[in-house]
TORKOL-4160 file (C-alpha; in steps of 0.2 Angstrom, whole numbers, padded with zeros to 4 digits, m for minus):
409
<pt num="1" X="0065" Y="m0105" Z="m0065"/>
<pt num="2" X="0062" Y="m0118" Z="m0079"/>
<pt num="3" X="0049" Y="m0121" Z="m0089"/>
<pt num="4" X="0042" Y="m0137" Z="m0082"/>
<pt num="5" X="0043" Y="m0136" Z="m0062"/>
<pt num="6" X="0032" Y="m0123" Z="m0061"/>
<pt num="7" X="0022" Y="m0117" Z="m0076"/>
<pt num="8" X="0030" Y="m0103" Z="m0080"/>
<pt num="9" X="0038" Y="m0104" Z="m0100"/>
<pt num="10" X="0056" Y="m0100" Z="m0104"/>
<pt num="11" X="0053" Y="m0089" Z="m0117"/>
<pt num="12" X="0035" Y="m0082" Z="m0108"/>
<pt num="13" X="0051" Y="m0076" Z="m0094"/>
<pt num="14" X="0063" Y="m0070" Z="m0109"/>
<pt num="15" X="0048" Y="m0060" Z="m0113"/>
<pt num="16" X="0043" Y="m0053" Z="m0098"/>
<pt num="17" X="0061" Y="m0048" Z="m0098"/>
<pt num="18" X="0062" Y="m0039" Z="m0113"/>
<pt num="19" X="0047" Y="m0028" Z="m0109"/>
<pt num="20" X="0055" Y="m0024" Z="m0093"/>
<pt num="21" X="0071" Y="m0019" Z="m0102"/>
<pt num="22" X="0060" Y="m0009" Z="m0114"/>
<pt num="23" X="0055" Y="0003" Z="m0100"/>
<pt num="24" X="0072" Y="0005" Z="m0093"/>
<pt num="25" X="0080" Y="0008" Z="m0109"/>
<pt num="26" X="0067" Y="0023" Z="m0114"/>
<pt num="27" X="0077" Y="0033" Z="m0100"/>
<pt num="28" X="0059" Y="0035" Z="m0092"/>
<pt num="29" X="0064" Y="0022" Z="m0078"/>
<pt num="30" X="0080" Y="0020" Z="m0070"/>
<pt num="31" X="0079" Y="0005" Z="m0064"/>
<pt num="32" X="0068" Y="m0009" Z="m0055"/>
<pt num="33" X="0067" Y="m0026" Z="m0046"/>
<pt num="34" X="0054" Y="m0037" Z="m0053"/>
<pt num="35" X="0053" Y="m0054" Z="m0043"/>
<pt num="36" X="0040" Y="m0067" Z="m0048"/>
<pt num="37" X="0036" Y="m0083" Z="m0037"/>
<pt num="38" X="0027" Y="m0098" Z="m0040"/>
<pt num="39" X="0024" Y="m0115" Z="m0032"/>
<pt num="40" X="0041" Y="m0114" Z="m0021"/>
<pt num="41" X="0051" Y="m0106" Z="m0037"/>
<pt num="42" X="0055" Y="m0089" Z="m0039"/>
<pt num="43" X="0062" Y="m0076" Z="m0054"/>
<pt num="44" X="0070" Y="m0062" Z="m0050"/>
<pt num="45" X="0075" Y="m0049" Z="m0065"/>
<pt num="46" X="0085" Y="m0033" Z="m0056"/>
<pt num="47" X="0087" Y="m0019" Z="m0072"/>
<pt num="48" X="0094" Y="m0002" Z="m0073"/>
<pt num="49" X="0102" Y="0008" Z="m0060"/>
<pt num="50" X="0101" Y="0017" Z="m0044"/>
<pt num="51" X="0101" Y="0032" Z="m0049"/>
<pt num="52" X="0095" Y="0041" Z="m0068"/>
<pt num="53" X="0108" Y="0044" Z="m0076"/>
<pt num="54" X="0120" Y="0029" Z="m0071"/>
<pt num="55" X="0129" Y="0023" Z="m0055"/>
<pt num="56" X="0127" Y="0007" Z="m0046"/>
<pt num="57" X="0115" Y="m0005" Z="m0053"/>
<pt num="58" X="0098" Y="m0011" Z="m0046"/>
<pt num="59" X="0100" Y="m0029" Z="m0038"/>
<pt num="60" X="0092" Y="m0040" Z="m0029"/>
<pt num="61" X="0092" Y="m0034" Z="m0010"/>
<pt num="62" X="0088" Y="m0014" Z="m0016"/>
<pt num="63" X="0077" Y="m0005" Z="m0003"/>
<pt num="64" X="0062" Y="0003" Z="m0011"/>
<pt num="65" X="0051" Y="0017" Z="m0003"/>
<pt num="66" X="0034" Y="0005" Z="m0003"/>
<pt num="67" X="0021" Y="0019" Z="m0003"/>
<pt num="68" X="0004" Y="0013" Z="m0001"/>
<pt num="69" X="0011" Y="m0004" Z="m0004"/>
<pt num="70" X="0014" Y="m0003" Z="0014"/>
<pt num="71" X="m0006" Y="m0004" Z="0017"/>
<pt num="72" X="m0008" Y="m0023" Z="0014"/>
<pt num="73" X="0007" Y="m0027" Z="0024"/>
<pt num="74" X="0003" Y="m0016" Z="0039"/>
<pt num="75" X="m0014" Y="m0021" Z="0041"/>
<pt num="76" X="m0008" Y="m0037" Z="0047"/>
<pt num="77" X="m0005" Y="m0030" Z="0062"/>
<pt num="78" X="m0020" Y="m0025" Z="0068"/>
<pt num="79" X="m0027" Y="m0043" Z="0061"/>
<pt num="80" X="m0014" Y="m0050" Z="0072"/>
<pt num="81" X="m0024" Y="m0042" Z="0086"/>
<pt num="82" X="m0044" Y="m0048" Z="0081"/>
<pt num="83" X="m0034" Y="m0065" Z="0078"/>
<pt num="84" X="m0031" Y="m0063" Z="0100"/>
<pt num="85" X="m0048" Y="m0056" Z="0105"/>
<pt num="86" X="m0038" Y="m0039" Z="0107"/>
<pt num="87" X="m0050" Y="m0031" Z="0094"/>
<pt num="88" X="m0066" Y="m0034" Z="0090"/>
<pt num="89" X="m0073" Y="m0029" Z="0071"/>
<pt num="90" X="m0090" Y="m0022" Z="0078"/>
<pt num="91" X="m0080" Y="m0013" Z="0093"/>
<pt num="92" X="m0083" Y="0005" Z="0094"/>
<pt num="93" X="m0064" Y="0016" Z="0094"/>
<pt num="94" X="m0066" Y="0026" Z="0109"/>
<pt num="95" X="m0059" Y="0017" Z="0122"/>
<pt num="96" X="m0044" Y="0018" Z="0112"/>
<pt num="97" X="m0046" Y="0034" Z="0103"/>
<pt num="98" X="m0056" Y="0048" Z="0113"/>
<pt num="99" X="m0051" Y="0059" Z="0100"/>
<pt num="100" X="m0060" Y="0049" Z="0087"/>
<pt num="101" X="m0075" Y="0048" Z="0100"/>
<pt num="102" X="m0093" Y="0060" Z="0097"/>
<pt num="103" X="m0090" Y="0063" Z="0080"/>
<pt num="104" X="m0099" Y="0077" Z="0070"/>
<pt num="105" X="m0102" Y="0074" Z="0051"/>
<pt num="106" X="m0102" Y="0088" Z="0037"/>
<pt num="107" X="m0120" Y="0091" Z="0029"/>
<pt num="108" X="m0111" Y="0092" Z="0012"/>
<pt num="109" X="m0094" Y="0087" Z="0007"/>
<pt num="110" X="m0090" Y="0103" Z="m0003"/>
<pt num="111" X="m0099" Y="0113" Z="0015"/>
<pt num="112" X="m0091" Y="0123" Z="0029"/>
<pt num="113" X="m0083" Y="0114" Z="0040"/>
<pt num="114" X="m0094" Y="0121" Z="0054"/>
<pt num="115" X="m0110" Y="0114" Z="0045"/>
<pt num="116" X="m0111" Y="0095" Z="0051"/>
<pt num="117" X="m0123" Y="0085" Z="0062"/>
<pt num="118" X="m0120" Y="0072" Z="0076"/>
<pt num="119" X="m0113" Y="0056" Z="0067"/>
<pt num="120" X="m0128" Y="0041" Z="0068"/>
<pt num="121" X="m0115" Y="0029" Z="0079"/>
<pt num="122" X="m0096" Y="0026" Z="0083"/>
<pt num="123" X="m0084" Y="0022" Z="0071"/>
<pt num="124" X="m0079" Y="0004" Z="0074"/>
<pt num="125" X="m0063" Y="m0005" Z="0071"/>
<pt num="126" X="m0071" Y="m0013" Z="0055"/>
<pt num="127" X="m0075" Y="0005" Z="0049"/>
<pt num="128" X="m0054" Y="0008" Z="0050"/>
<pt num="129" X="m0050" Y="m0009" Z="0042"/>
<pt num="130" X="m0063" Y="m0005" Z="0025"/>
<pt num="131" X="m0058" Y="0011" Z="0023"/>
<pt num="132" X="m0075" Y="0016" Z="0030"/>
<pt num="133" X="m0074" Y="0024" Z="0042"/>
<pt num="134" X="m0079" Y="0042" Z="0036"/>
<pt num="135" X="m0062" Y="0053" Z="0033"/>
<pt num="136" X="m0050" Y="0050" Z="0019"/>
<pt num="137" X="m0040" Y="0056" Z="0003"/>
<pt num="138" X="m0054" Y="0061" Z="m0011"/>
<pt num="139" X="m0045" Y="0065" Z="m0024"/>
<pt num="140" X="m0061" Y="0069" Z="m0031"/>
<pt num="141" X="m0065" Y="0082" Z="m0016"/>
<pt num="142" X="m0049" Y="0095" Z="m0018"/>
<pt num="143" X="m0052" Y="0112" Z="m0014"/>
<pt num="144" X="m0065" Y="0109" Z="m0001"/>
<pt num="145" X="m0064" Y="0117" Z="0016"/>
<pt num="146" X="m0062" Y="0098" Z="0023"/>
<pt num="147" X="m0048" Y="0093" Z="0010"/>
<pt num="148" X="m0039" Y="0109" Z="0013"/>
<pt num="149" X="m0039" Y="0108" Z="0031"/>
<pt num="150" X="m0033" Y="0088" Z="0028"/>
<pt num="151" X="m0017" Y="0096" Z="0019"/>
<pt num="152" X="m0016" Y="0110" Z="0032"/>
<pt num="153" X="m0015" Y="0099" Z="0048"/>
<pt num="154" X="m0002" Y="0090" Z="0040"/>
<pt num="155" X="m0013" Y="0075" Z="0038"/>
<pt num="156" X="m0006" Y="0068" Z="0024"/>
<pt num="157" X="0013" Y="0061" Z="0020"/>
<pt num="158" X="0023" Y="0072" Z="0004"/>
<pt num="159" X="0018" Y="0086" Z="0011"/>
<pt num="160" X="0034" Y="0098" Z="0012"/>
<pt num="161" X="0033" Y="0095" Z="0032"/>
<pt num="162" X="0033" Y="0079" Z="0039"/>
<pt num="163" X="0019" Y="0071" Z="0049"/>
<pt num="164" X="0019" Y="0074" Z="0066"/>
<pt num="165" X="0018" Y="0060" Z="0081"/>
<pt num="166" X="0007" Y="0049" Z="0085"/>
<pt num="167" X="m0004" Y="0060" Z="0099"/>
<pt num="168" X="m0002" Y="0074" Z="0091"/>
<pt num="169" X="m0006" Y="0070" Z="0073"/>
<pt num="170" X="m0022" Y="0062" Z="0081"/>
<pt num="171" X="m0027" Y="0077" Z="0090"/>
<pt num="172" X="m0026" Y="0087" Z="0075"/>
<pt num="173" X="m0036" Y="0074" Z="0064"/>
<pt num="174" X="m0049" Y="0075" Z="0080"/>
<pt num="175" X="m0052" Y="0094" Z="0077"/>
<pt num="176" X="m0061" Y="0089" Z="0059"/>
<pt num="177" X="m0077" Y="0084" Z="0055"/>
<pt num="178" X="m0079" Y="0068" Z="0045"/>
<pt num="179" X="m0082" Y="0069" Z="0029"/>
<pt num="180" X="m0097" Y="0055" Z="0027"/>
<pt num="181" X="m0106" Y="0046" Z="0039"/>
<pt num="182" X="m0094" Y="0029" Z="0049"/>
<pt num="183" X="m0098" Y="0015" Z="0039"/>
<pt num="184" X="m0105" Y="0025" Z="0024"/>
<pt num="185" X="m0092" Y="0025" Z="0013"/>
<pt num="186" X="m0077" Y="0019" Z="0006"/>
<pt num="187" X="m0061" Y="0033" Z="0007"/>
<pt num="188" X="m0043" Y="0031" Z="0004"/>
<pt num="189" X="m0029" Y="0031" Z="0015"/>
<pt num="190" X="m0032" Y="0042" Z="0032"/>
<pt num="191" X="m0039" Y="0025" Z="0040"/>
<pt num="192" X="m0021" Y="0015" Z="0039"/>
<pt num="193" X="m0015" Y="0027" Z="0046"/>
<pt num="194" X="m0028" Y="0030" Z="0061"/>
<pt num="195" X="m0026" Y="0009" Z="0064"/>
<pt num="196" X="m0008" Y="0013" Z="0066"/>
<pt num="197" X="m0013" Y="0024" Z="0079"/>
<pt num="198" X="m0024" Y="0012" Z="0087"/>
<pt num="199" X="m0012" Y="m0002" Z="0085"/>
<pt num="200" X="m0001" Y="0004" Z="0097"/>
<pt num="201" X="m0012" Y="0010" Z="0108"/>
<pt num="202" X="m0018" Y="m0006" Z="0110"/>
<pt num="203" X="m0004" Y="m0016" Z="0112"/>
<pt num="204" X="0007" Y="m0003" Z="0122"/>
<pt num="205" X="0022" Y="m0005" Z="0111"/>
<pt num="206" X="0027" Y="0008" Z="0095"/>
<pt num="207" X="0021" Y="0002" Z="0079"/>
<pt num="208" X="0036" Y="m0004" Z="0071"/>
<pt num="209" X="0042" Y="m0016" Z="0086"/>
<pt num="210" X="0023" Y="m0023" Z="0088"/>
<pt num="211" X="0026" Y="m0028" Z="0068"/>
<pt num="212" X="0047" Y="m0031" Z="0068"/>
<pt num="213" X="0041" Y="m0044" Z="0084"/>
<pt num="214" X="0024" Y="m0053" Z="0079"/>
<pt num="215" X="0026" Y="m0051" Z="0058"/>
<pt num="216" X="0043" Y="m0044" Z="0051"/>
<pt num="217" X="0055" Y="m0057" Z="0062"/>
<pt num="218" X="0044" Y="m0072" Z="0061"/>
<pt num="219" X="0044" Y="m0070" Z="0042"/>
<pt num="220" X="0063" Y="m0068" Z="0038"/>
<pt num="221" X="0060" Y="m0050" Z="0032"/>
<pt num="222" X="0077" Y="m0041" Z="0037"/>
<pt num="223" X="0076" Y="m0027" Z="0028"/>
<pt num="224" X="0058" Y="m0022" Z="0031"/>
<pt num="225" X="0054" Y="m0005" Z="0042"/>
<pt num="226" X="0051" Y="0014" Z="0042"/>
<pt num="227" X="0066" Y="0019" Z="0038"/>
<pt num="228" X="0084" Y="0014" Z="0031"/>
<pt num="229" X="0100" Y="0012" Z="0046"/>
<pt num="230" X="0116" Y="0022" Z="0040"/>
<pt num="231" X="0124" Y="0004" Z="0034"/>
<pt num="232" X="0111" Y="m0001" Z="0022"/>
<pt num="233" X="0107" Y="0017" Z="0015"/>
<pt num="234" X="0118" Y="0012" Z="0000"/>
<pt num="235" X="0105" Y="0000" Z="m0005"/>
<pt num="236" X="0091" Y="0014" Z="m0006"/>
<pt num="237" X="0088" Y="0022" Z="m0021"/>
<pt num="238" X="0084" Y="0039" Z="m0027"/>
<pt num="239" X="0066" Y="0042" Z="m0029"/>
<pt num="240" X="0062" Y="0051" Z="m0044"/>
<pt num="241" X="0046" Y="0063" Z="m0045"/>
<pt num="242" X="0045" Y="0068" Z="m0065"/>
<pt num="243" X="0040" Y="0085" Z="m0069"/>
<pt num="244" X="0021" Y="0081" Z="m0075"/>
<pt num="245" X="0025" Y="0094" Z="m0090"/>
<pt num="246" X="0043" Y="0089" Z="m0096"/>
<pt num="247" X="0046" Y="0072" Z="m0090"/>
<pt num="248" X="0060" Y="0077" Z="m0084"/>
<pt num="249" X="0065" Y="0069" Z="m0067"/>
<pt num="250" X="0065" Y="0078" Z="m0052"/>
<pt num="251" X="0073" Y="0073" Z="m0037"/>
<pt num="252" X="0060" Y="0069" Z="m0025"/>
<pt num="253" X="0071" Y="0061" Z="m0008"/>
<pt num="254" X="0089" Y="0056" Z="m0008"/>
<pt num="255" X="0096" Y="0042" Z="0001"/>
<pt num="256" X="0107" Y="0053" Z="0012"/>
<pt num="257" X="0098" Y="0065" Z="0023"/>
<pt num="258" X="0082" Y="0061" Z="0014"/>
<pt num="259" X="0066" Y="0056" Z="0024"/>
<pt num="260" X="0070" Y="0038" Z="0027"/>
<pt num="261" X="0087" Y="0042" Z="0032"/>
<pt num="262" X="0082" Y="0041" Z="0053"/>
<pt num="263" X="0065" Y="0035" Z="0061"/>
<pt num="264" X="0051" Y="0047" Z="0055"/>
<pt num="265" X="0042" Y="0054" Z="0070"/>
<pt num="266" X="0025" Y="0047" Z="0063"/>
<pt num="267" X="0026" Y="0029" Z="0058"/>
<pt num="268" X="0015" Y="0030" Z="0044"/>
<pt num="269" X="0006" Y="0010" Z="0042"/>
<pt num="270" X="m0003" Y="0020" Z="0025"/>
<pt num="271" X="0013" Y="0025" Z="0016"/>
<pt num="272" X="0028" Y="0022" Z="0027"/>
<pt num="273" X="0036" Y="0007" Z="0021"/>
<pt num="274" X="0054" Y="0002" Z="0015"/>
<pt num="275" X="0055" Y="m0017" Z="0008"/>
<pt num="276" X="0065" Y="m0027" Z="m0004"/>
<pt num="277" X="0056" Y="m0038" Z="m0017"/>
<pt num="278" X="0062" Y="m0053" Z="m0006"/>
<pt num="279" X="0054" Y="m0046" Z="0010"/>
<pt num="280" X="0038" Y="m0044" Z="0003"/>
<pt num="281" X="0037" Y="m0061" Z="m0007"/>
<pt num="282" X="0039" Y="m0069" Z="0010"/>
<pt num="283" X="0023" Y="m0058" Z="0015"/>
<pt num="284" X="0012" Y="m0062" Z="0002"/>
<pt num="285" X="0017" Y="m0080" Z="0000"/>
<pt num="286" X="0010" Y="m0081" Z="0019"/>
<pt num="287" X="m0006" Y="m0076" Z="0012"/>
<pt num="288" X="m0006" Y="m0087" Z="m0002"/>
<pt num="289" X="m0002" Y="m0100" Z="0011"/>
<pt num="290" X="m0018" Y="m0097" Z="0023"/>
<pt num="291" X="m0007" Y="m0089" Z="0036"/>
<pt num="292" X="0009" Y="m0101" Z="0036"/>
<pt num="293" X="0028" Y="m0096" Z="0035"/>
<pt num="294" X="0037" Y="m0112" Z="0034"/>
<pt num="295" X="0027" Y="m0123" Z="0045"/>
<pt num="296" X="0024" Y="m0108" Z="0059"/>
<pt num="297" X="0005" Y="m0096" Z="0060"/>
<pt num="298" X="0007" Y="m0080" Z="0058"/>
<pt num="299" X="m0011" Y="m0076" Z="0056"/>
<pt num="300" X="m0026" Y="m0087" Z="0057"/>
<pt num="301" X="m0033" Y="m0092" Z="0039"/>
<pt num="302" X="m0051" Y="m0084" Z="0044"/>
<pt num="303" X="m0043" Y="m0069" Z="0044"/>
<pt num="304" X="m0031" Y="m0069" Z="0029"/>
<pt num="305" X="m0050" Y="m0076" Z="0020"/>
<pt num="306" X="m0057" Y="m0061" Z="0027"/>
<pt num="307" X="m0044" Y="m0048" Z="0020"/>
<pt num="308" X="m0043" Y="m0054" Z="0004"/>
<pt num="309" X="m0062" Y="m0054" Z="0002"/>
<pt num="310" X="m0072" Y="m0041" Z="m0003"/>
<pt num="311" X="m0076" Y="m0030" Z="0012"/>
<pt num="312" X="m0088" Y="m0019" Z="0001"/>
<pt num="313" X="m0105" Y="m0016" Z="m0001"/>
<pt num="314" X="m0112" Y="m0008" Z="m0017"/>
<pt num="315" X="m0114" Y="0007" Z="m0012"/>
<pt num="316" X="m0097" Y="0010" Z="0000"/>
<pt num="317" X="m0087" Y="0001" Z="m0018"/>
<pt num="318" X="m0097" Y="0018" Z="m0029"/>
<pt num="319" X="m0083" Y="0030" Z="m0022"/>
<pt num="320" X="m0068" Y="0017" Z="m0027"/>
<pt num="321" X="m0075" Y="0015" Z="m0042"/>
<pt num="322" X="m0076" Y="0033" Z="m0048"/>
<pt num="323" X="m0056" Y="0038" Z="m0043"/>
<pt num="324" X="m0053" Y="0023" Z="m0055"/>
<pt num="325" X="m0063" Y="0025" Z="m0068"/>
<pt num="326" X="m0068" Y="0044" Z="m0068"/>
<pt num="327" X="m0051" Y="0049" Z="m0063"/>
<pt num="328" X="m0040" Y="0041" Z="m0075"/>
<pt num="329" X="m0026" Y="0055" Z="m0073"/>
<pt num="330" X="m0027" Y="0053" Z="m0054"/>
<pt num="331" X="m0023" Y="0035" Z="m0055"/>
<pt num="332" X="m0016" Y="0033" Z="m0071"/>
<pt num="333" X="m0030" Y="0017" Z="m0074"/>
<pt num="334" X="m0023" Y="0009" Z="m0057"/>
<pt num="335" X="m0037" Y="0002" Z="m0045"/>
<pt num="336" X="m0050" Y="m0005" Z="m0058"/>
<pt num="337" X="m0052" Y="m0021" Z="m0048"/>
<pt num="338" X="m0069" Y="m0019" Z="m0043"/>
<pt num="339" X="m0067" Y="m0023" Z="m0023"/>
<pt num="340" X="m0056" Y="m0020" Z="m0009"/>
<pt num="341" X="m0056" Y="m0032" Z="0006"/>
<pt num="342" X="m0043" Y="m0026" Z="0023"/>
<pt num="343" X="m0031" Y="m0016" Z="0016"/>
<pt num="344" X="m0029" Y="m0021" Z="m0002"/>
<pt num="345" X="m0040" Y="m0021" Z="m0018"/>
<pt num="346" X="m0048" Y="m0038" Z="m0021"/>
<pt num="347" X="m0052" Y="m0043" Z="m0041"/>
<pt num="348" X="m0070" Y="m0046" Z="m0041"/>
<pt num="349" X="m0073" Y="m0043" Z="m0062"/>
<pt num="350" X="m0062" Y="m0050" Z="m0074"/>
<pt num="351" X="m0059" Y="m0034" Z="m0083"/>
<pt num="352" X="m0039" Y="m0039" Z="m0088"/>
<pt num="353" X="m0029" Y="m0052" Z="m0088"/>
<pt num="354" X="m0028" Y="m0058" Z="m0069"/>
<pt num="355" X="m0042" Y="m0067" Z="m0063"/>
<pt num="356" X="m0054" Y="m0065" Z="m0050"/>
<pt num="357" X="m0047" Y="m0067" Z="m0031"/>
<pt num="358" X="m0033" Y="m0059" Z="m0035"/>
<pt num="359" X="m0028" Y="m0048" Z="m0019"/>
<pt num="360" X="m0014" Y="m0034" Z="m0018"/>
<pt num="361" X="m0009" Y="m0015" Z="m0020"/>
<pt num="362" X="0001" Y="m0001" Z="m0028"/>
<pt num="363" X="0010" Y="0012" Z="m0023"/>
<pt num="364" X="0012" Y="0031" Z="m0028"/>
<pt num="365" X="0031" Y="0028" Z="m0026"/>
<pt num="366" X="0030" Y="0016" Z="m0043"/>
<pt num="367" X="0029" Y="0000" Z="m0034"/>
<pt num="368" X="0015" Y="m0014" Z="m0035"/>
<pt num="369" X="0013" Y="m0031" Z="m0026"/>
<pt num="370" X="m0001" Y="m0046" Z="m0029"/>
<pt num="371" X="m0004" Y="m0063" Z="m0026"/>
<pt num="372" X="m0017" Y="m0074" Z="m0037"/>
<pt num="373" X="m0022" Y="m0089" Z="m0026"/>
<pt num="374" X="m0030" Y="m0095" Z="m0044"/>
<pt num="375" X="m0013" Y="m0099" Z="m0052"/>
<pt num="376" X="m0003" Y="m0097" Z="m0034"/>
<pt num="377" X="0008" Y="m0082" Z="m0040"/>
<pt num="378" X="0015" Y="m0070" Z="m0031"/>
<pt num="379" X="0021" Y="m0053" Z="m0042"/>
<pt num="380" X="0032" Y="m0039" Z="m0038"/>
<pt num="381" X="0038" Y="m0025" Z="m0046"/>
<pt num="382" X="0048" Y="m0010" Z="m0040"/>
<pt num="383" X="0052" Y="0006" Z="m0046"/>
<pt num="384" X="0061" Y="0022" Z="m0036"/>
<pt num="385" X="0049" Y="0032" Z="m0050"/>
<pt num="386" X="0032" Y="0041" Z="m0042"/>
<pt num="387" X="0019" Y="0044" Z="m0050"/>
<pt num="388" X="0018" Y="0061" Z="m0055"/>
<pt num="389" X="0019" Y="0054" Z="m0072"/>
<pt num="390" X="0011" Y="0037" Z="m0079"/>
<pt num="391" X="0026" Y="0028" Z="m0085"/>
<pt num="392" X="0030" Y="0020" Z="m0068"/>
<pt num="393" X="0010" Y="0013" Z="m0065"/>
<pt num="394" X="0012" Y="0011" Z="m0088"/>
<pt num="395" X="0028" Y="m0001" Z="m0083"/>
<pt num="396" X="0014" Y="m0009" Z="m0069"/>
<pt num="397" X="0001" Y="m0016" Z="m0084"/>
<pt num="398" X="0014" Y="m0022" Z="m0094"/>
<pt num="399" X="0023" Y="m0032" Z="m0080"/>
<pt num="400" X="0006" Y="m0041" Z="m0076"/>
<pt num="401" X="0002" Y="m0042" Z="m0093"/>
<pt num="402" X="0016" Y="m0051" Z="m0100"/>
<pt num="403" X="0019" Y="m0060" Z="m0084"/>
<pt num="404" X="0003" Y="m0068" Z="m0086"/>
<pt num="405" X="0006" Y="m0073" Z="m0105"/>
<pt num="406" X="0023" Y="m0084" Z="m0095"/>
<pt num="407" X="0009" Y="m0097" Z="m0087"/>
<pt num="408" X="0010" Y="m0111" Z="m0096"/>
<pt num="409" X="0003" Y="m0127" Z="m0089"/>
């Protein structure tokens, strides 16, 4: 890019290159893809290798384990489906998921398992979309009865056994009570992964070919899916989990024989995505672009509106609030945007340097990805570093921060 075409400065992008290179070069991160795109222009920085310690270098094309930066990707699939009339917000589950039907409710979070009463109504198809919908990852709830069973029915993904399919991960979730009442709350994660579920319940078809045919194909993105074919897993990274004590980096999966070697049984819409930088830029230049790929709808621009609004009222944004701000070791000072709409957080303060409007997530793998429709930039950067430590979600800031220092018109 030049300074000029599209409000970006030279030396703004020879800065933002020289934090990235800061990181690398503390030995902290191996290597990351940072790509930056604006007004039809785009920058791409690939630093560091594959691998600690040396080997091949990072480039463009390098698949990255997406982590929850799969959440506002996925989520399109389902929007696909209110876009057709096949879902409605306000629609009760059942019909869909039974096992989700007559819900019971725990009289305190921190309570027996047996201890609940009836839940007040069904959980709806908005409830799954706002993270609302009663059941979740409280990070602010471990060692309770419920989160302890949520780890124990092999719920969760990074567990040491992976998630188990589709009808049988939903029967087990089924056995537990929810945690709050549907609608009450906002709770992370479990939800993506439920509409997943419901996604391909609906539509008959797995969950990876309902979103390779209606979102992944239309938009050019190759490389996108839940797992890595034997003759690209040279372009996949090792992922790096640091000893929280040490720093010193642990081998968390490997390319070869590691979990996105073959199809995972449970196609995990929450966590279980492998991109490049290009695949997602493609994505999230869409939303930027009210729903358009080069000329052709993907999704209806009432609907991108809608998931990059704030979905939240008061009172279900207090629980997202409190894992950012009370939680700072959890999170690392991720998640500080004040509001989340389908999928992804939504900026609704100005408490750092993006503005408000600014729509997007992170991932626990060390990977983020956003898009400001106020200056009409998209922003990705990806790490094979997890979050065990904060240098991965530190890296994070300093991207965005310097990144935003480059606009210059």
């Amino acid at each position: 890019m030049e300074n000029g075409n599209n409000g970006l400065s030279a030396a703004g992008l020879r800065r933002l290159r020289g934090v990235l290179e800061r990181h690398v070069e503390s030995g902290k991160i191996p290597g990351l893809v940072a790509l930056v795109g604006r007004d039809g222009h785009t920058h791409l920085e690939a630093l560091g290798t594959l691998h600690h310690g040396g080997g091949a270098p990072m480039r463009g094309d390098t698949l990255f384990r997406m982590a929850s930066t799969s959440k506002p990707v996925a989520i399109a699939a389902a929007m696909v489906l209110v876009d057709e009339c096949r879902l409605r917000l306000d629609d009760p589950i059942d019909p869909w998921l039974p096992e989700l039907a007559d819900r019971q409710v725990l009289k305190r979070v921190d309570g027996p398992l047996e201890d609940t009463v009836r839940a007040r109504r069904p959980i709806t198809v908005r409830d799954l979309l706002s993270s609302t919908f009663g059941l979740g990852m409280d990070m602010t709830s471990l060692g309770t009865p419920i989160m302890n069973a949520i780890f124990a029915q092999g719920l969760t993904p990074n567990l040491p056994e992976p998630m188990p399919a589709p009808d049988e991960w939903l029967r087990r979730l089924g056995e537990l009570p929810l945690m709050y009442q549907p609608g009450e709350r906002w709770q992370y994660h479990i939800s993506h992964d439920v509409l997943g579920v419901l996604v391909a319940r609906v539509t008959g078809q797995p969950l990876e070919t309902f979103l390779h045919e209606r979102l992944f194909e239309p938009l050019g993105m190759v490389d996108t899916g839940f797992h890595v074919p034997p003759g690209k897993i040279d372009r996949l990274p090792t992922l790096y989990a640091p000893d929280p004590q040490t720093g010193q980096m642990v081998v968390w999966d490997a390319p070869q024989g590691g979990r996105w070697s073959q199809p995972p049984a449970f196609p995990s819409s929450g966590g279980g995505l492998v991109s490049t930088a290009g695949d997602y830029h493609a994505y999230f230049q869409m939303l930027l672009d009210g729903g358009i790929h080069r000329g052709r709808r993907i999704l209806s621009r009432p609907a991108v509106e809608l998931m990059t609004t704030n979905q939240l009222t008061a009172v279900q944004q207090a629980a997202r609030h409190a894992l950012a701000v009370d939680n700072v070791h959890l999170s690392h000072g991720q998640g500080q945007q004040g509001g989340w709409g389908f999928g992804m957080a939504v900026r609704t303060y100005r408490g750092d340097y993006a503005p408000v409007g600014q729509f997007g997530w992170d991932g626990g793998a060390g990977t983020a990805t956003y898009a400001d429709p106020v200056n009409r930039l998209v922003g990705i950067l990806l790490t094979q570093v997890g979050a065990s430590t904060p240098d991965s979600m530190r890296l994070i800031h300093d991207f965005w921060t310097t990144l935003y220092q480059a606009i210059d018109d």
